[in-house]
C-alpha positions as CSV (number, residue, x, y, z in Angstrom):
1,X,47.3,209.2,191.6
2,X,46.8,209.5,188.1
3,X,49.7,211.2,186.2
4,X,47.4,213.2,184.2
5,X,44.0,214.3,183.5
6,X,42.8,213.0,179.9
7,X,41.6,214.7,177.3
8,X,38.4,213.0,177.0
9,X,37.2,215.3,179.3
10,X,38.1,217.8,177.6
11,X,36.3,216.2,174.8
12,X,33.1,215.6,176.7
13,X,33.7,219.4,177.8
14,X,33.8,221.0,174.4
15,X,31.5,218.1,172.6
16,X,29.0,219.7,175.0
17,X,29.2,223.4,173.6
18,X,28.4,221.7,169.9
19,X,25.8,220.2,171.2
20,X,23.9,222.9,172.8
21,X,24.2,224.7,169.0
22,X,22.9,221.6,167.5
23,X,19.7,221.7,169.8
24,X,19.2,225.0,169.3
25,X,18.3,224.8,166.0
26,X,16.0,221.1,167.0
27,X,14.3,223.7,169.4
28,X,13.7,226.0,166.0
29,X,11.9,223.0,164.1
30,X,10.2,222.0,167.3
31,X,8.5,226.0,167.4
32,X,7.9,225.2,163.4
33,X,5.5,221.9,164.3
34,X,4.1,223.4,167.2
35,X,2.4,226.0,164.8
36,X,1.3,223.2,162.5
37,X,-0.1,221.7,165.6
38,X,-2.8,223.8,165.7
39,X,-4.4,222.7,162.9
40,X,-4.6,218.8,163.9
41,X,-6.4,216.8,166.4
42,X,-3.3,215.5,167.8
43,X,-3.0,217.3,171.0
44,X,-0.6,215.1,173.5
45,X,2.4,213.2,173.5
46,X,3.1,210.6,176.0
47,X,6.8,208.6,177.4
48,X,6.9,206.6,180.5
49,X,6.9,209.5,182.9
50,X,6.2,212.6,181.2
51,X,3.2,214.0,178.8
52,X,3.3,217.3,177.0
53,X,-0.2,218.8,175.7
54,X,-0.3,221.5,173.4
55,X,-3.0,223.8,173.3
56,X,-3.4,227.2,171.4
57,X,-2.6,229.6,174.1
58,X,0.4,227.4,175.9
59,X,1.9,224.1,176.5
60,X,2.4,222.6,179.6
61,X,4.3,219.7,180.3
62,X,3.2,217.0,182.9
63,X,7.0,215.6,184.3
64,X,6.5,216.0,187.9
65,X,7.5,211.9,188.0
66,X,10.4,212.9,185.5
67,X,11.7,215.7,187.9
68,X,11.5,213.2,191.1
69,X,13.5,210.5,189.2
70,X,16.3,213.0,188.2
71,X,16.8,214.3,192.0
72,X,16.8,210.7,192.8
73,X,19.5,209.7,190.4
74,X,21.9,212.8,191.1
75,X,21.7,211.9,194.7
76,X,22.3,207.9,194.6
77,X,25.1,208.9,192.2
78,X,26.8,211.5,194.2
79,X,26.4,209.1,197.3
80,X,27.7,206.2,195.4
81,X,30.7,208.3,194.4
82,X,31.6,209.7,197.3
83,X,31.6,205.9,198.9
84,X,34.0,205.1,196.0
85,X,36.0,208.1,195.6
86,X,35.3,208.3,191.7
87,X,37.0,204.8,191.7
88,X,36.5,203.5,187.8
89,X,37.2,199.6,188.9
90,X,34.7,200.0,192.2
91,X,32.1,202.2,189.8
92,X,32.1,199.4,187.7
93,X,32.0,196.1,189.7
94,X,28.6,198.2,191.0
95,X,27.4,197.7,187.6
96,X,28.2,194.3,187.6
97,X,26.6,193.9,190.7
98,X,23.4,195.6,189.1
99,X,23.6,193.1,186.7
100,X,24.8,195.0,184.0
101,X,27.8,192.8,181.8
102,X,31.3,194.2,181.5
103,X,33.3,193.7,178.5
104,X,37.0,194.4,178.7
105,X,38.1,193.8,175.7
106,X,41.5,194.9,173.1
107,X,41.0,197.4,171.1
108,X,37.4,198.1,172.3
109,X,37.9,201.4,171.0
110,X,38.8,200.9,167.7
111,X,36.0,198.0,167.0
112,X,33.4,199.9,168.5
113,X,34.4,202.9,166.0
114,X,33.2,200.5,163.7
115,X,29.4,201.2,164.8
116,X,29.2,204.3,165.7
117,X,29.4,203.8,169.4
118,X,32.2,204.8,172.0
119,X,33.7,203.1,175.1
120,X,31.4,203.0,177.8
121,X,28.0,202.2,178.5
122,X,26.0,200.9,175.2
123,X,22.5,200.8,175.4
124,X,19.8,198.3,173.9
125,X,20.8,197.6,170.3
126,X,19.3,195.5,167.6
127,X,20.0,194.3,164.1
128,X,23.4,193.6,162.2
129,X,25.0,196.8,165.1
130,X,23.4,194.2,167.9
131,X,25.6,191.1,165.8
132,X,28.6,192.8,165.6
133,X,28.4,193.3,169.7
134,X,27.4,190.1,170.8
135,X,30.3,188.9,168.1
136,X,33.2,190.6,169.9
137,X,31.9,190.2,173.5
138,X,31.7,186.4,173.0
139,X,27.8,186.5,173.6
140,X,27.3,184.4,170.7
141,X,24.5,185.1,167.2
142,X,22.3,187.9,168.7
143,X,20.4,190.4,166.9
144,X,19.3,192.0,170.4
145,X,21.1,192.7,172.8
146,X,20.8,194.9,176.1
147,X,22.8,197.6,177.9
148,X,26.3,196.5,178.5
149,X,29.8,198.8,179.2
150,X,32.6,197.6,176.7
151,X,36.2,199.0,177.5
152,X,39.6,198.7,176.9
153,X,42.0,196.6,179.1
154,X,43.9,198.7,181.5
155,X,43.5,201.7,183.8
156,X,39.8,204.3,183.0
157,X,39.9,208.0,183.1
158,X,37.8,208.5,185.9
159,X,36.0,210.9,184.8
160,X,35.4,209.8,181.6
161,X,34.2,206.6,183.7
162,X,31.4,208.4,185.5
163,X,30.0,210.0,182.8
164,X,29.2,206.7,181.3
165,X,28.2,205.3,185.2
166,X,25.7,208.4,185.2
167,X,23.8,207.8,182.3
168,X,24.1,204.1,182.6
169,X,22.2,204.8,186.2
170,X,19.8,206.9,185.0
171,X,18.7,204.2,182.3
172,X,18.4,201.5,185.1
173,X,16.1,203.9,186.9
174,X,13.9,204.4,184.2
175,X,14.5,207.6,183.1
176,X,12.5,208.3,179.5
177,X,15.2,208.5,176.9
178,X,17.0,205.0,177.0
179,X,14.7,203.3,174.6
180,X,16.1,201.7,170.9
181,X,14.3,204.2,168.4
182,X,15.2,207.3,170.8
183,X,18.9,206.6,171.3
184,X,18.8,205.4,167.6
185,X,17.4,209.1,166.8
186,X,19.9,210.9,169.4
187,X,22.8,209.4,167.3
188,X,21.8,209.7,164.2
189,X,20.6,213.2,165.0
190,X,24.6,214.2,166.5
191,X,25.9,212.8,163.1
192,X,23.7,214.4,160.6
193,X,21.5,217.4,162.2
194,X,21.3,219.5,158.7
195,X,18.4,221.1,158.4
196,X,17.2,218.8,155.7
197,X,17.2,216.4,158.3
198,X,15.8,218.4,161.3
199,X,12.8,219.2,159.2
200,X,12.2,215.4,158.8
201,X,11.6,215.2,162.6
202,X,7.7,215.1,163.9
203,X,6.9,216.4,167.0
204,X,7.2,212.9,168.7
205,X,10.9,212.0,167.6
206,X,11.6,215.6,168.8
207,X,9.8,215.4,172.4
208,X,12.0,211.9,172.2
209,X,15.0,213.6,171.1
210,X,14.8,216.5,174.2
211,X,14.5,213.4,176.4
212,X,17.1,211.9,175.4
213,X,19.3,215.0,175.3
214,X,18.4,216.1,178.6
215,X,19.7,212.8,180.2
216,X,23.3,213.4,177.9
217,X,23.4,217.1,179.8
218,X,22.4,215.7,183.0
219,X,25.5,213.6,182.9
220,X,27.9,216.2,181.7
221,X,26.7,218.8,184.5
222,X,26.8,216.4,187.1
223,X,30.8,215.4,186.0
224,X,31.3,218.8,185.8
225,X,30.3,220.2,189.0
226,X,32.0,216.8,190.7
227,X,35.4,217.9,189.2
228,X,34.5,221.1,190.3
229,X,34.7,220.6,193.9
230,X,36.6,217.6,193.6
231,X,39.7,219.8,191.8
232,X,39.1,223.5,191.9
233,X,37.9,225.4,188.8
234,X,41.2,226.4,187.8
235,X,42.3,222.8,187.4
236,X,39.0,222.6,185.5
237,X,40.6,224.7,183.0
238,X,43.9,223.6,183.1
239,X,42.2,220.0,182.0
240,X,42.6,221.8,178.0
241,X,46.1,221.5,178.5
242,X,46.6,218.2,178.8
243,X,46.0,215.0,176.1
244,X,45.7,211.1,176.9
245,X,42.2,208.9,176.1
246,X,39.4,207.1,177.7
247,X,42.0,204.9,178.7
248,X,45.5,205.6,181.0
């Protein structure tokens, strides 16, 4: 039994209020091009399991494929769980088995600061960011390199663990979202999402960007509703007391 619960849950909790203000106002510059729409001939925008047409009375949004992979994910997930009891090492040597790598590696989360990117799972990357990984997980000179998890040594907060474990799963079941330029976007978007910057968006990198932010809130309601029953809602709360890290 863990001595106590860490606070990157708590982080994960109140990162997620932030966010939902940040998309708010992405939703306001989304309305803005919608109205230039109107005037163009560009009328449909296309991902791997979704299409969104606009038209000048209402928009409607083709996901039915989108909506049947997202049932599917929060079911093999909540099976897999419940076969592993949350476990961080058993969640993990799944991914390995999924053929996924696993880096465990000192001070993970200080080099990874480096980047941008956090503990966890780390999706497709390229360039001088795709280097600097392959660098410090012994892979080598790559300037591409594809979704790995990259940790510290030692004991993982288990929740903390399956937030990472949902998204990574959701990205292996091809999910719209996981791609280079849209997580490229998604990150660059949580660091900088002034409204000079919002209003430099087209309609595409924000119908990429809601993609991409759906599958983050996917992965924070499904850890949350988990803990949930797992531990009660008043533990829930009592989680704000506490501090610790990704790691034990």
């Amino acid at each position: 039994m863990y001595k106590r619960i860490e606070i990157q849950f708590i982080i994960l909790l109140m990162t997620n209020i932030f966010k939902q203000i940040k998309y708010f106002f992405l939703s306001l510059q989304e309305k803005n091009l919608q109205q230039k729409l109107k005037n163009t001939t560009k009328r449909s925008f296309t991902n791997k399991t979704t299409k969104t047409i606009f038209g000048t009375a209402a928009n409607v949004t083709l996901n039915t494929e989108t909506k049947r992979l997202i049932e599917l994910v929060n079911s093999n997930v909540s099976a897999i769980v419940k076969k592993t009891n949350c476990n961080p090492d058993e969640l993990l040597a799944y991914v390995k088995a999924a053929n996924t790598p696993v880096y465990r590696i000192k001070n993970a989360d200080k080099l990874l600061n480096l980047i941008q990117e956090e503990e966890g799972i780390i999706f497709e990357q390229e360039g001088l960011t795709a280097l600097f990984l392959s660098l410090i997980t012994g892979q080598g000179i790559k300037f591409k390199t594809k979704p790995m998890f990259v940790l510290r040594n030692g004991n993982i907060e288990p929740y903390y663990m399956l937030h990472h474990f949902y998204r990574w799963y959701a990205q292996k079941s091809n999910l719209p979202g996981f791609d280079f330029k849209t997580q490229q976007k998604f990150k660059q978007f949580l660091i900088d999402n002034s409204d000079e910057a919002v209003k430099k968006f087209t309609m595409e990198d924000i119908l990429s960007l809601q993609e991409a932010i759906a599958r983050d809130q996917e992965a924070t309601q499904f850890v949350l509703n988990y803990t949930k029953e797992k531990e009660g809602s008043k533990n829930v709360i009592n989680k704000i007391k506490n501090d610790g890290g990704a790691e034990i």
